[in-house]
C-alpha positions, 0 to 999 in steps of 0.5 A: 113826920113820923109817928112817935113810935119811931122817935128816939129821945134826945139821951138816946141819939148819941149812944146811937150815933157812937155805935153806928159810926163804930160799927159802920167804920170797923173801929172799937166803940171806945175810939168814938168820941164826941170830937172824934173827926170820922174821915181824919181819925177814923178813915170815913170814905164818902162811901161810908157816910152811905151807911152811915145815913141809911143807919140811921135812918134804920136807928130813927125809923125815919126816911133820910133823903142823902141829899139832905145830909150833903145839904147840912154839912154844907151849911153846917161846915162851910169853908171848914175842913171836912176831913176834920170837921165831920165829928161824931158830935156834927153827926149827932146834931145831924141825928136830932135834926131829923129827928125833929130835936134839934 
């Protein structure tokens, strides 16, 4: 666990979440939404959620093993359309999660 100089506020992690999938996917700040589906509107490639991981871990100041994501989408999206479903808002509850808020 990380000590509390790293820790983000729960207010912050959505700002973040929104600048990181920006910047990660080359799309102007304000075509991310809470809603927004990262691989059907934005174009995420599975590359990309590389980057968007290490980013925030780098955002968090935390260690995120990949494999843990692949692990919550599985459980958090199951049977669901990932091109859809992988929001910016599941990105976020991704965030808190490993942040310890959610």
């Amino acid at each position: 666990m990380p000590d509390d100089s790293s820790l983000v506020s729960r207010e912050a992690i959505p700002d973040l979440v929104r600048r990181i999938v920006a910047d990660v996917l080359m799309v102007p700040l304000d075509k991310v939404g809470p809603q927004t589906a990262l691989v059907a509107e934005l174009g995420a490639e599975s590359i990309d959620f590389i980057d968007l991981v290490f980013r925030l871990e780098q955002g968090l100041g935390l260690k995120i093993p990949l494999a843990r994501w692949g692990s919550f989408i599985e459980q958090r999206l199951e049977g669901q359309d990932l091109a859809r479903a992988i929001t910016t808002d599941v990105l976020r509850e991704f965030a808190e999660r490993e942040a310890g808020l959610g």
